[in-house]
BANUKE-342986 format. One line per 3 residues: number of its first residue (from 1); their letters; for each residue x, y, z of N, C-alpha, C, O, CB. Coordinates in nm, 4 decimals. Glycine has a CB too. Layout:
<pts>
NUM> A> X,Y,Z,X,Y,Z,X,Y,Z,X,Y,Z,X,Y,Z  ... .
</pts>
This chain:
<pts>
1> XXX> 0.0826,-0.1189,0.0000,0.0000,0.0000,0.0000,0.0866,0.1248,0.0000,0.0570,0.2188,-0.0738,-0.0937,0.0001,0.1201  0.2094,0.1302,0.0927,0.2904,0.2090,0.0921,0.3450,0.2745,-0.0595,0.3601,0.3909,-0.0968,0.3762,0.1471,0.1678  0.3683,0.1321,-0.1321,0.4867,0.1562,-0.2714,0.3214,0.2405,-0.3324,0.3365,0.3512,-0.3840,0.5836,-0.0519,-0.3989 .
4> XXX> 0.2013,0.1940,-0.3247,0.1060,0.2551,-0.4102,0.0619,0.3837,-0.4013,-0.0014,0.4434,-0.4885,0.0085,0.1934,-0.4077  0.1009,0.4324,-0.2791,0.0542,0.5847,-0.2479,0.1826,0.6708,-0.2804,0.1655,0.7914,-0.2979,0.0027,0.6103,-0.0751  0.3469,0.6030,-0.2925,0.4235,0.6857,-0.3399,0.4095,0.6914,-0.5081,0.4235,0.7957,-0.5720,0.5541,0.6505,-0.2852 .
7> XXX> 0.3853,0.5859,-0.5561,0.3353,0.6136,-0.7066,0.2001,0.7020,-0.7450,0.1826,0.7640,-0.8499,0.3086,0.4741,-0.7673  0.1033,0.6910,-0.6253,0.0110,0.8097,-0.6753,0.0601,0.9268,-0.6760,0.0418,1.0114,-0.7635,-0.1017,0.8286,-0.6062  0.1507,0.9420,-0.5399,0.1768,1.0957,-0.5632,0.2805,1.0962,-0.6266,0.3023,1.2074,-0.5785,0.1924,1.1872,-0.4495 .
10> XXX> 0.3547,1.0815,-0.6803,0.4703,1.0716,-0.7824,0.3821,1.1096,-0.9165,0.3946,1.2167,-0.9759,0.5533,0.9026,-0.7885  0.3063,1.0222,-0.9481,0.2537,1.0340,-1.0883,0.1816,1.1943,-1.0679,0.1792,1.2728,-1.1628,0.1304,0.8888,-1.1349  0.1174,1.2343,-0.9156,0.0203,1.3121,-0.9310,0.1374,1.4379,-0.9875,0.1166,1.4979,-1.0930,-0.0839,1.3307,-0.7850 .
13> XXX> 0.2334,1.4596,-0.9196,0.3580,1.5416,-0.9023,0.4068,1.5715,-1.0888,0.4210,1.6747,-1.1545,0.4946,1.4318,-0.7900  0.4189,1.4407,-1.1181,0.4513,1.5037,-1.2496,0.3542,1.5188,-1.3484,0.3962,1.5547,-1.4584,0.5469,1.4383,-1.3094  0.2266,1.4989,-1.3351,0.0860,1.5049,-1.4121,0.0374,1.6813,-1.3701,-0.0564,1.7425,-1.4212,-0.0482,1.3568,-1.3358 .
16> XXX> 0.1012,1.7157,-1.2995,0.0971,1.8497,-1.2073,0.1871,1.9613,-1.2841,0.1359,2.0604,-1.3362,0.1662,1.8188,-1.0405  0.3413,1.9319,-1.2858,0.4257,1.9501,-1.3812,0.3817,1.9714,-1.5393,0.3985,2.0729,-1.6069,0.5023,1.8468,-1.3650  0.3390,1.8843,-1.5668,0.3527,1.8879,-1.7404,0.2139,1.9461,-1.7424,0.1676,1.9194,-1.8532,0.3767,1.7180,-1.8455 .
19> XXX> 0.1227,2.0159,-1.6681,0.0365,2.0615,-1.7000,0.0431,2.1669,-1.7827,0.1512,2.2217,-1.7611,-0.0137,2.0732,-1.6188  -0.0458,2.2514,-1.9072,0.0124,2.3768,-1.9425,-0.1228,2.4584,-1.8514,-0.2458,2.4557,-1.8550,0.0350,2.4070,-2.1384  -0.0432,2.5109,-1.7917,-0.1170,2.6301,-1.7125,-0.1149,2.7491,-1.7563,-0.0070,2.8061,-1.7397,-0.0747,2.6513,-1.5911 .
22> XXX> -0.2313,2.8336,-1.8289,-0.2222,2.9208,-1.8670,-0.1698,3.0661,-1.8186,-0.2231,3.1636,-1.8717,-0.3022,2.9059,-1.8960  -0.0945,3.0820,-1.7459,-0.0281,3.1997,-1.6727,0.0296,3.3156,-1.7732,0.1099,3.2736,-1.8564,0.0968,3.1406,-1.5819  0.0084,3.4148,-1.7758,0.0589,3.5264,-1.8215,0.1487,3.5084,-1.8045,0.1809,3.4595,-1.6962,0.0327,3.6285,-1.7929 .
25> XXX> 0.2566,3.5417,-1.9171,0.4017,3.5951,-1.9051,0.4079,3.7255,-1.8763,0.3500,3.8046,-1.9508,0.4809,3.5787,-2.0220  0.4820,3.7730,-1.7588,0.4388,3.9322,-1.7047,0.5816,3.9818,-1.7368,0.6849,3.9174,-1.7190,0.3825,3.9589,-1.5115  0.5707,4.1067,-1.7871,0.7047,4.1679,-1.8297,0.7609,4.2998,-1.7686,0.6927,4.3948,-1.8074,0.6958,4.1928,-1.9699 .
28> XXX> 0.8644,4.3381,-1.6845,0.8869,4.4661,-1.6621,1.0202,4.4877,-1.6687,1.0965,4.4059,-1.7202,0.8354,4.5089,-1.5492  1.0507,4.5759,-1.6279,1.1484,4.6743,-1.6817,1.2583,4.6417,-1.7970,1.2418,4.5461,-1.8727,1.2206,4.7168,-1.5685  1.3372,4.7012,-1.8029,1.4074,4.7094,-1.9380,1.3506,4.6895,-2.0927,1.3916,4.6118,-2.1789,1.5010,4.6169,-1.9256 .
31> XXX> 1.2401,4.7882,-2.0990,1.1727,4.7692,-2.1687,1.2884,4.8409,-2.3370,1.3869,4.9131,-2.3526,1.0242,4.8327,-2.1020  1.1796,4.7510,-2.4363,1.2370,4.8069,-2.6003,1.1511,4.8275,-2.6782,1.0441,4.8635,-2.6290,1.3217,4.7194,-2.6861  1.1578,4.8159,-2.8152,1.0691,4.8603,-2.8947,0.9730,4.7196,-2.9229,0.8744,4.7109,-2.9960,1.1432,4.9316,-3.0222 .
34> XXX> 1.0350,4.6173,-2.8420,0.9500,4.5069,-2.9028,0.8214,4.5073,-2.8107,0.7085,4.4676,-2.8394,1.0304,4.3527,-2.9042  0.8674,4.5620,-2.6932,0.7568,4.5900,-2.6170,0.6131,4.6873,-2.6109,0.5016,4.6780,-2.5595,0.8137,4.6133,-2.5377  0.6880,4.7853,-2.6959,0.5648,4.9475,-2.7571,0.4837,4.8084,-2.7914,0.4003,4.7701,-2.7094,0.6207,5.1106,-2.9497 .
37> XXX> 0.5034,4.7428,-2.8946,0.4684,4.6449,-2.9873,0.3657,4.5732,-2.9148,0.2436,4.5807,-2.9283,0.5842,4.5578,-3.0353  0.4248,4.5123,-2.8467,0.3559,4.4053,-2.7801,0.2191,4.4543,-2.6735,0.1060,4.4079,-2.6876,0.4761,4.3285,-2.6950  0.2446,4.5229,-2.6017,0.1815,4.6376,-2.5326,0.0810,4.6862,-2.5854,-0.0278,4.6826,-2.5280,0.2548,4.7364,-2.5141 .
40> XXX> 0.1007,4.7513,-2.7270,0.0045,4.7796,-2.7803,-0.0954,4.6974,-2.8866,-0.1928,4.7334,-2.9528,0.0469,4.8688,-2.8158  -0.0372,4.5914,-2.8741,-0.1003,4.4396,-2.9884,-0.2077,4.3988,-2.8511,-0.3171,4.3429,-2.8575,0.0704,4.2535,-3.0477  -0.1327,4.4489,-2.7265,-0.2383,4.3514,-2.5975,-0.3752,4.4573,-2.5977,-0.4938,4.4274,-2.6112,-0.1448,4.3417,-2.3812 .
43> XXX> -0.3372,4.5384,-2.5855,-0.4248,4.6510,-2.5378,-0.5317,4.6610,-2.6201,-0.6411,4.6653,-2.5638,-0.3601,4.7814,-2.5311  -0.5288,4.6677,-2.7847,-0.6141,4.6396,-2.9019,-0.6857,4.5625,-2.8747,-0.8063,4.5847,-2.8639,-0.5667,4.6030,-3.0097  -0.6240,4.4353,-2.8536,-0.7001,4.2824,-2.7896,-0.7775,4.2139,-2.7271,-0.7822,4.0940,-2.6994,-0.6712,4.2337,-2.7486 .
46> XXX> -0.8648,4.3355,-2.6976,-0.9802,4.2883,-2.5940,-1.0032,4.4247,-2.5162,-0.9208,4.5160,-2.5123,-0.9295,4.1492,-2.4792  -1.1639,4.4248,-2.4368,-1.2132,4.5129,-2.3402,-1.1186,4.5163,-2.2149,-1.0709,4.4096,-2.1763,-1.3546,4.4718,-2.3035  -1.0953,4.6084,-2.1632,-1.0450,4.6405,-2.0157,-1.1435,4.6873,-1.9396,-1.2518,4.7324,-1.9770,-0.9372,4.7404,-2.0052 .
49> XXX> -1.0966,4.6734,-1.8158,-1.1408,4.7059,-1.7158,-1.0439,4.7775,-1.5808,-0.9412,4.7144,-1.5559,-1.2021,4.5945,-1.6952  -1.0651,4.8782,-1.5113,-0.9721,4.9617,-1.4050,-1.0132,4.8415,-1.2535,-1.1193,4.8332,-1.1916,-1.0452,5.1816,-1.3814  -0.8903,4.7677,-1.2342,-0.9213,4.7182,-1.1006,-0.8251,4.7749,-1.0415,-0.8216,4.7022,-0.9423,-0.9297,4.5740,-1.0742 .
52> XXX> -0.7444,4.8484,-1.0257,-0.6998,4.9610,-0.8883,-0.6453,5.1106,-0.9843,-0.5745,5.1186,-1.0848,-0.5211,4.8754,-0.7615  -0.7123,5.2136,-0.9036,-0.6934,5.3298,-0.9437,-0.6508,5.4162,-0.8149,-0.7411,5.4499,-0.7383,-0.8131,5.3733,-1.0168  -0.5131,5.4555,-0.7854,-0.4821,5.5179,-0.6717,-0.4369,5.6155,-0.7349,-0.3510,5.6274,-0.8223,-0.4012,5.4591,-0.5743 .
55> XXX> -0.5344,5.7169,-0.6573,-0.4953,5.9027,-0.6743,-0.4456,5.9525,-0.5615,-0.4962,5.9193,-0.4543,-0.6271,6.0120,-0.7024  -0.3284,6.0483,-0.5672,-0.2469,6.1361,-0.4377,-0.2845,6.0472,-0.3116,-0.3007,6.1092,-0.2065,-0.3119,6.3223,-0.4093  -0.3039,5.8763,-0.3088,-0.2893,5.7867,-0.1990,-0.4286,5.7567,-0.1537,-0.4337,5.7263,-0.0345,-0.2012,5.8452,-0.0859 .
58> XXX> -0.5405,5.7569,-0.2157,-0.6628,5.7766,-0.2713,-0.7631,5.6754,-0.2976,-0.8541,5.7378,-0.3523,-0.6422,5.8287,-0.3722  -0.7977,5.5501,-0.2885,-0.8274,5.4574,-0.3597,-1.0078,5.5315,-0.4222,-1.1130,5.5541,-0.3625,-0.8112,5.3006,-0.2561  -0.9638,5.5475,-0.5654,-1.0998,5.5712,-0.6451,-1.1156,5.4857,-0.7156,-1.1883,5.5126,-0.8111,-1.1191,5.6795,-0.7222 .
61> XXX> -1.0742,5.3803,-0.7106,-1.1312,5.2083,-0.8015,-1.2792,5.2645,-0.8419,-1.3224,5.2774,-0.9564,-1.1536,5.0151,-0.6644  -1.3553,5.2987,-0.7032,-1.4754,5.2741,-0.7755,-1.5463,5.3953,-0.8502,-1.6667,5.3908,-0.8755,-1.5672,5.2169,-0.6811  -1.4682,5.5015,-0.8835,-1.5217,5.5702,-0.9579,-1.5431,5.5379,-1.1085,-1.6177,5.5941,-1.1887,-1.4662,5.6644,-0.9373 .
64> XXX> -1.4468,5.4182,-1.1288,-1.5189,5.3460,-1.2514,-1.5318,5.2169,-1.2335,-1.4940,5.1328,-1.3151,-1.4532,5.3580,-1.3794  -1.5863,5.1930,-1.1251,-1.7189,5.0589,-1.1581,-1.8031,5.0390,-1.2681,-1.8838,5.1269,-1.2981,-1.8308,5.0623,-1.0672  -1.7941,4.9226,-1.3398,-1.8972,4.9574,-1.4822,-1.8864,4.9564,-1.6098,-1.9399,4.9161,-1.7131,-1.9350,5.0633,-1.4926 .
67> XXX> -1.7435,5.0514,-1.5422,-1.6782,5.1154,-1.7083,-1.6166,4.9955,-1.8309,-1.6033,4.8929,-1.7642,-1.5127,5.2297,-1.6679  -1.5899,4.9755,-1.9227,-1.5199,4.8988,-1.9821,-1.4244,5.0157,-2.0478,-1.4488,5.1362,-2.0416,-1.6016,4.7983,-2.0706  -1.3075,4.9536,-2.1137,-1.2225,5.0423,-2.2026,-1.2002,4.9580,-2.3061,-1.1719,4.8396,-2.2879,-1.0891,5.0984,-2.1438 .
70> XXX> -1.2150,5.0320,-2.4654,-1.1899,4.9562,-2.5544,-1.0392,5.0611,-2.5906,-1.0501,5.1705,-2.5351,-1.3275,4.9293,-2.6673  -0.9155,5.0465,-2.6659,-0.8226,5.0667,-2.7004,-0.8580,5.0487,-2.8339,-0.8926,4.9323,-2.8541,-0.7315,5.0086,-2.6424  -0.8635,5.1360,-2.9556,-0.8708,5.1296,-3.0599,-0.7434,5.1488,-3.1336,-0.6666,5.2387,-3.0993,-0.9583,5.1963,-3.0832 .
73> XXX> -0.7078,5.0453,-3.2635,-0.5736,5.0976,-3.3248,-0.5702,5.2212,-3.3812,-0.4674,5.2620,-3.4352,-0.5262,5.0175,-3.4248  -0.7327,5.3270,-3.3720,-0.6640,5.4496,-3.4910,-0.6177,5.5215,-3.3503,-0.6254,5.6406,-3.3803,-0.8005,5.5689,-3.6303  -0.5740,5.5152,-3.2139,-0.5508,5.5881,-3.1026,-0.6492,5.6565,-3.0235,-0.6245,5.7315,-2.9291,-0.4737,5.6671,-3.1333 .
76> XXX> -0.7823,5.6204,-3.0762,-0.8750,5.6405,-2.9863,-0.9217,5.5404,-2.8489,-0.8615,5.4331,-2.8488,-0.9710,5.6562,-3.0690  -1.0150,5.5585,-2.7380,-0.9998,5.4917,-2.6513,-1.1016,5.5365,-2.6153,-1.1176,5.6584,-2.6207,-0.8994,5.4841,-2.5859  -1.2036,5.4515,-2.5668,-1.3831,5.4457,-2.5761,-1.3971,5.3785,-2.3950,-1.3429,5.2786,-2.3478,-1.4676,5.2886,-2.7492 .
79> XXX> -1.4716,5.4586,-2.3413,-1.5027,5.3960,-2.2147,-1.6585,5.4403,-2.1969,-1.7032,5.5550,-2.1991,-1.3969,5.4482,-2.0875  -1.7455,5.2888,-2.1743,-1.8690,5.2875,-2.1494,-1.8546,5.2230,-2.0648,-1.7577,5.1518,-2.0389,-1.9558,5.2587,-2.2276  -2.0093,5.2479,-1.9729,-2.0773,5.1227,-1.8666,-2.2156,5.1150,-1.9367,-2.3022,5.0885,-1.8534,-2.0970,5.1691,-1.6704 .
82> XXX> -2.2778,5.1329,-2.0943,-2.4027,5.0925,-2.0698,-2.4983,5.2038,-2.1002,-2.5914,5.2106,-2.1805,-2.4132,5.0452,-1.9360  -2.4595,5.2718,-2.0314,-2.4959,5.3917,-2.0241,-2.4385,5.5251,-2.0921,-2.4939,5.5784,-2.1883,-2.4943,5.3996,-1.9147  -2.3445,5.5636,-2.0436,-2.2468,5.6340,-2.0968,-2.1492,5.6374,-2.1713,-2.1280,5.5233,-2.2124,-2.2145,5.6600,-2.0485 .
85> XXX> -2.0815,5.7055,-2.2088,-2.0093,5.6656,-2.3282,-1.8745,5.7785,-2.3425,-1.8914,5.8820,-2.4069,-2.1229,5.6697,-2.4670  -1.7609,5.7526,-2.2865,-1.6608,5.8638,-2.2850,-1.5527,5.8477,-2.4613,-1.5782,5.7315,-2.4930,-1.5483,5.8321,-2.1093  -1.5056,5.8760,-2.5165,-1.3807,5.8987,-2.6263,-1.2961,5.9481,-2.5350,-1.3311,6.0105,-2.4349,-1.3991,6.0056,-2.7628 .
88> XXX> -1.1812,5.9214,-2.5671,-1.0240,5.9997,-2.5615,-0.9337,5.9274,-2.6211,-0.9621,5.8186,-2.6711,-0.9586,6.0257,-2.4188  -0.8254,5.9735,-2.6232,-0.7027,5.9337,-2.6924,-0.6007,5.8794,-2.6132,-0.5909,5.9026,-2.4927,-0.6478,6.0382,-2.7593  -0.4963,5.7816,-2.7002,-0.4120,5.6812,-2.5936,-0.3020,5.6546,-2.6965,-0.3291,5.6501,-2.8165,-0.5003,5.5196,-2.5289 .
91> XXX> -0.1723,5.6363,-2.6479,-0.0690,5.5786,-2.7851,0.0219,5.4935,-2.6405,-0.0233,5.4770,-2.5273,0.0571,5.7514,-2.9206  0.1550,5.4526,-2.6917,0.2804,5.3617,-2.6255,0.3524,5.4419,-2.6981,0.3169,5.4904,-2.8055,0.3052,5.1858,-2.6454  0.4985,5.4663,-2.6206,0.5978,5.4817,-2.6802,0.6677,5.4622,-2.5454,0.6179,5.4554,-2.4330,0.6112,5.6032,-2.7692 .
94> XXX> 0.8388,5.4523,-2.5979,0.9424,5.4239,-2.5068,0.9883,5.5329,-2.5340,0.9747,5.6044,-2.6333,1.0299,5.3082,-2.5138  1.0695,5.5497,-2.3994,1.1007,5.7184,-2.3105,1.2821,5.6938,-2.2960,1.3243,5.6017,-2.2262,0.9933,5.7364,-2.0850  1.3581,5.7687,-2.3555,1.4600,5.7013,-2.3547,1.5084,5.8151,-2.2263,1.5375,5.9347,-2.2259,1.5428,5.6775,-2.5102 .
97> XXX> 1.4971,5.6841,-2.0982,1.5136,5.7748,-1.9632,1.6086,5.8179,-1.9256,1.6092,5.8646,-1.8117,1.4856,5.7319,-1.8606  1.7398,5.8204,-2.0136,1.8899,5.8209,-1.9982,1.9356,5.9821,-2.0182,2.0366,6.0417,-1.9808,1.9649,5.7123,-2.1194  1.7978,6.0335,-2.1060,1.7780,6.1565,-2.0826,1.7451,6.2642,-1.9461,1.7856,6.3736,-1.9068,1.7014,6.1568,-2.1543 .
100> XXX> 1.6508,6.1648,-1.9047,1.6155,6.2692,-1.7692,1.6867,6.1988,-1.6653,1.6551,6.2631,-1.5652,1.4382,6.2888,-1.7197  1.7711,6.0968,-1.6240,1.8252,6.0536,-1.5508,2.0106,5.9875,-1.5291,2.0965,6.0217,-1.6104,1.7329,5.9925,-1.5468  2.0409,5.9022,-1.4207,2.1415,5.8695,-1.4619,2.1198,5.6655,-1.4737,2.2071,5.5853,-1.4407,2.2571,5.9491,-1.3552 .
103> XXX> 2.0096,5.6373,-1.5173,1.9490,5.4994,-1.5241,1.9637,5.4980,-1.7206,1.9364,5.5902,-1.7975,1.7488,5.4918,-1.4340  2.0117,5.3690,-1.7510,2.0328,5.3867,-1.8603,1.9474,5.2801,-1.9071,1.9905,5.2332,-2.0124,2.1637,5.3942,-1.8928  1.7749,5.1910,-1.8402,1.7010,5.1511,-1.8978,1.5946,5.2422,-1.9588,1.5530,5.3311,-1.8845,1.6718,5.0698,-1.8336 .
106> XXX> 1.5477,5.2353,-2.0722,1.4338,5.2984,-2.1034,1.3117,5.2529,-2.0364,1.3034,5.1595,-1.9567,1.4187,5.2921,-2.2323  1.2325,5.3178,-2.0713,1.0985,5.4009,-1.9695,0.9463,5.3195,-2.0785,0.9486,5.3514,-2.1974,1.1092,5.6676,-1.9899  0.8807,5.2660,-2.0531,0.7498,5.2597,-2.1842,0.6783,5.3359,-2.0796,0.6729,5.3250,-1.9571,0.6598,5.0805,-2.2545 .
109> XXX> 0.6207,5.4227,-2.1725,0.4741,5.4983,-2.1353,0.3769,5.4827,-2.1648,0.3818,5.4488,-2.2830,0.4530,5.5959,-2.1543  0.2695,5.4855,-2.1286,0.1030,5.4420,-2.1761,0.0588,5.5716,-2.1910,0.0467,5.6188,-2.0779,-0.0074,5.3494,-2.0579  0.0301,5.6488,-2.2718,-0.0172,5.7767,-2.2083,-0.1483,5.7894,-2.2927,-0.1743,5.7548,-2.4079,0.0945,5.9142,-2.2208 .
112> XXX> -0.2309,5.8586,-2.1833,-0.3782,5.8357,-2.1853,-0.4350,6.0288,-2.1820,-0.3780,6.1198,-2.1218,-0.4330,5.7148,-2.0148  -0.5793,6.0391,-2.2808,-0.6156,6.1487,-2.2645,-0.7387,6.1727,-2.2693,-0.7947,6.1333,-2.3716,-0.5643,6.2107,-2.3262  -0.7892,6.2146,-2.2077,-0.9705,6.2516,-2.1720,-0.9896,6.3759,-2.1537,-0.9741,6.4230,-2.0410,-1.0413,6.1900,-2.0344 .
115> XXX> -1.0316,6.4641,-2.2733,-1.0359,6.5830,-2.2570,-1.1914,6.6121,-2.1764,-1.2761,6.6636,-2.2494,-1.0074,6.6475,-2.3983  -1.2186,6.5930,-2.0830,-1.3273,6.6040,-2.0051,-1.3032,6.6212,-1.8639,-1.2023,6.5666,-1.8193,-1.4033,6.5006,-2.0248  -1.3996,6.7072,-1.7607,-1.4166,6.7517,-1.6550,-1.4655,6.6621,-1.5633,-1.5320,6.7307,-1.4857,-1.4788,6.8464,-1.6660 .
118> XXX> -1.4703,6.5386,-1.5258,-1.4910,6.4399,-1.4193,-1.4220,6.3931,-1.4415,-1.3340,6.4205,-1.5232,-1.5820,6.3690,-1.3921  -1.4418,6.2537,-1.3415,-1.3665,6.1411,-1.2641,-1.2339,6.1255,-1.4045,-1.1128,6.1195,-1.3831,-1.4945,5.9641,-1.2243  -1.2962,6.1219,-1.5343,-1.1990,6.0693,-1.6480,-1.0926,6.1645,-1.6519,-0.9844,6.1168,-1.6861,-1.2656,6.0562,-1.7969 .
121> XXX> -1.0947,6.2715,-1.6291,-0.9744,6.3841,-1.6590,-0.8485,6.2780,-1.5826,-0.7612,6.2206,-1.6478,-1.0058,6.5807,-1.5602  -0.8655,6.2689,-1.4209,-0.7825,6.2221,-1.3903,-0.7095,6.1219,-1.4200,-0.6018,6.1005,-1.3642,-0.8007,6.2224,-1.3282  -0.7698,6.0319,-1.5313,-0.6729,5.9407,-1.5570,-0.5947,5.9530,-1.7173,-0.5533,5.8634,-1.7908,-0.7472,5.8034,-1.5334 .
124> XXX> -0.5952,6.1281,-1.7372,-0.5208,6.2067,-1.8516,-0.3988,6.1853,-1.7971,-0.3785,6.2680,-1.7082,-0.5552,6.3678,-1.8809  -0.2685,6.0760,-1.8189,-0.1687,6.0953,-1.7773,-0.0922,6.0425,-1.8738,-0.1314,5.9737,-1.9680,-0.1552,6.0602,-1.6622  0.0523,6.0862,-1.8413,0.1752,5.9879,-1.9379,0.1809,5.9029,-1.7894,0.2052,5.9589,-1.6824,0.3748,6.0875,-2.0155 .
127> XXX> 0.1542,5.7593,-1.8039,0.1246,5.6603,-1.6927,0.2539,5.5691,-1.7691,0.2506,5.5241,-1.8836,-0.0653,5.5826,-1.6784  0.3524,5.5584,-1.6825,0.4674,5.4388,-1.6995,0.4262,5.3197,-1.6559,0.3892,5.2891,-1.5425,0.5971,5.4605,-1.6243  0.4338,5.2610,-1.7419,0.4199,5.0869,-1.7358,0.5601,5.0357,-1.6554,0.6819,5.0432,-1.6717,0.4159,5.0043,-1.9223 .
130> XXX> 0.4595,4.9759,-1.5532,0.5620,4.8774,-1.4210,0.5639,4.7463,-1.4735,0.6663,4.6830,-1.4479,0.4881,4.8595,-1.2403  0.4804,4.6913,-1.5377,0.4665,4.5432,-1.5651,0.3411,4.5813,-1.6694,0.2695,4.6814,-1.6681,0.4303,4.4268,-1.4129  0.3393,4.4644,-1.7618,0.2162,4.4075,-1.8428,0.2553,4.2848,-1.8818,0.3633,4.2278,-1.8964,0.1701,4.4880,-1.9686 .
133> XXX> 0.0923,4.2461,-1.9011,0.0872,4.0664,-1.9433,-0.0042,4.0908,-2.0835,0.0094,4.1851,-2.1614,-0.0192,3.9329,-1.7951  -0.0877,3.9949,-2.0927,-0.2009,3.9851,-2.2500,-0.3023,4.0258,-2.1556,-0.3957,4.0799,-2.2148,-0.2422,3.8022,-2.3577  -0.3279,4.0161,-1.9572,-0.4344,3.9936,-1.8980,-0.4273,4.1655,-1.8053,-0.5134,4.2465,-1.7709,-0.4274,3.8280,-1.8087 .
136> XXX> -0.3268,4.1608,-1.7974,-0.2918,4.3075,-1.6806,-0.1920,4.4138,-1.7274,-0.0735,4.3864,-1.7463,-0.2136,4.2559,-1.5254  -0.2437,4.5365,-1.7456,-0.1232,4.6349,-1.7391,-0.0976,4.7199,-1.6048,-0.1946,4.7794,-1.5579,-0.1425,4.7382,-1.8531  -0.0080,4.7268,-1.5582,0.0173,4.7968,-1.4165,0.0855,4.9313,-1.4214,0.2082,4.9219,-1.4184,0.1080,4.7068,-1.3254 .
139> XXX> 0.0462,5.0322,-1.4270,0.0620,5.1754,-1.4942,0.1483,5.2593,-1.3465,0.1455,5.1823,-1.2504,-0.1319,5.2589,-1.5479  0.1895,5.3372,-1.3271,0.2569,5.4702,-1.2528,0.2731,5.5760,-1.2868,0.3371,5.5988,-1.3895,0.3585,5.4682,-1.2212  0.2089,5.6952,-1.1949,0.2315,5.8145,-1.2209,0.3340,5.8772,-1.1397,0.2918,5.9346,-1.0393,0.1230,5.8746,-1.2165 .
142> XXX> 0.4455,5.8790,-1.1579,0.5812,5.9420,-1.0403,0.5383,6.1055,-1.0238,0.5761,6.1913,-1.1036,0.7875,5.9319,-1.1273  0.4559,6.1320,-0.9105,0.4141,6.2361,-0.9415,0.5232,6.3411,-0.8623,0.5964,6.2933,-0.7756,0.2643,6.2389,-0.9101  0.5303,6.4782,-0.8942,0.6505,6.5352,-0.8126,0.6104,6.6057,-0.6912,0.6899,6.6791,-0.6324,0.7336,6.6334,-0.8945 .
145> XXX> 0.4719,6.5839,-0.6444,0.4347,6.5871,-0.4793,0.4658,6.5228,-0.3765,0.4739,6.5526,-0.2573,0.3330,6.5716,-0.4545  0.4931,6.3725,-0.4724,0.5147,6.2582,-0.3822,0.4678,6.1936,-0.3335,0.5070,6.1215,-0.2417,0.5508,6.2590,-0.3180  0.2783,6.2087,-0.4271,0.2475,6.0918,-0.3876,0.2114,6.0430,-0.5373,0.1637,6.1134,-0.6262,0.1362,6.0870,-0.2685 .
148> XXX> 0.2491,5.8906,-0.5454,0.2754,5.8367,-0.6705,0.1026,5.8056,-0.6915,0.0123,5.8038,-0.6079,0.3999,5.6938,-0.6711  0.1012,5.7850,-0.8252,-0.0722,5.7384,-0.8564,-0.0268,5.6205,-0.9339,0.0812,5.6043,-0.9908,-0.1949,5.8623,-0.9636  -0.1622,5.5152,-0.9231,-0.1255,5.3744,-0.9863,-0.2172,5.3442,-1.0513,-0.3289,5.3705,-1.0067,-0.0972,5.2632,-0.9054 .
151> XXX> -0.2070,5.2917,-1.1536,-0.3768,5.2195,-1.2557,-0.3198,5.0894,-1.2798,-0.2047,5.0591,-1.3111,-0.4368,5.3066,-1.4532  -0.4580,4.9926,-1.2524,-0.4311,4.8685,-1.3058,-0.5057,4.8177,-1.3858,-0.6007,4.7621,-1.3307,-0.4175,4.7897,-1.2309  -0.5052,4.8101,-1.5234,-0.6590,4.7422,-1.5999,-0.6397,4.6009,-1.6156,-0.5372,4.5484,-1.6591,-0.7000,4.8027,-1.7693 .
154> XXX> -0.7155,4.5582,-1.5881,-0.7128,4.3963,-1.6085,-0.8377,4.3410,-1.7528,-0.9576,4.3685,-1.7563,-0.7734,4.3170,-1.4232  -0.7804,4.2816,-1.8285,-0.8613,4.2317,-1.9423,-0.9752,4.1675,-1.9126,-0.9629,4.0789,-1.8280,-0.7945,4.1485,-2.0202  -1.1137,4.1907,-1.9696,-1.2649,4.1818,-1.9120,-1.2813,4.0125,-1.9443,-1.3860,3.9542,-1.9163,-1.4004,4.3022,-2.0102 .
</pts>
């Protein structure tokens, strides 16, 4: 009985192993141009959604409860719940940070624009990408008050 329960879990162990588990490959820093690329092939790729939005230390997640975001390739960027219906504009590019600093990785930026007077203005930013997957982008605003702002959209 003994030898049979080390072969169950043995077999279970490598039946566990060779599983393909669909996990995001998550990518950050030292970003390049293959990344604008990629970044912006994800973003095209499906509805988003804001699951953490931190302003000056803030949590306003739920000021967009609801919302979806579509990323369009002509650089437009559409946020409804249903109801409403916002436009603004959005592109990627890499920030070659060697300019404003003494760090000689480049920088990708997400930068986002909502020419409108509510909750959406605030998320008008050049937002640096900390990490992205096909499922999550994890955005930063280094703001020079000191208190940093964070967006996270996760794919709907």
């Amino acid at each position: 009985m003994k030898h049979f329960k080390n072969l169950f879990f043995s077999a279970l162990v490598i039946f566990l192993a060779a599983c393909d588990n669909d996990d995001d490959t998550v990518t950050t820093g030292d970003f390049d141009n293959t990344d604008v690329t990629a970044l912006r092939d994800a973003a095209i790729d499906g509805t988003w959604r804001i699951t953490q939005f931190i302003d000056d230390g803030r949590d306003e997640t739920s000021d967009f409860d609801g919302f979806t975001f579509t990323f369009n390739a002509d650089g437009s960027v559409v946020a409804e719940n249903g109801t409403l219906s916002f436009t603004g504009s959005w592109f990627i590019k890499l920030d070659d940070s060697s300019l404003d600093d003494d760090d000689d990785s480049d920088e990708l930026e997400f930068n986002v624009s909502f020419s409108l007077s509510n909750d959406f203005d605030e998320l008008s930013e050049d937002w640096y990408v900390i990490e992205y997957s096909s499922n999550s982008i994890r955005l930063l605003d280094d703001d020079d008050d000191g208190e940093d702002d964070f967006l996270t959209l996760t794919r709907v």
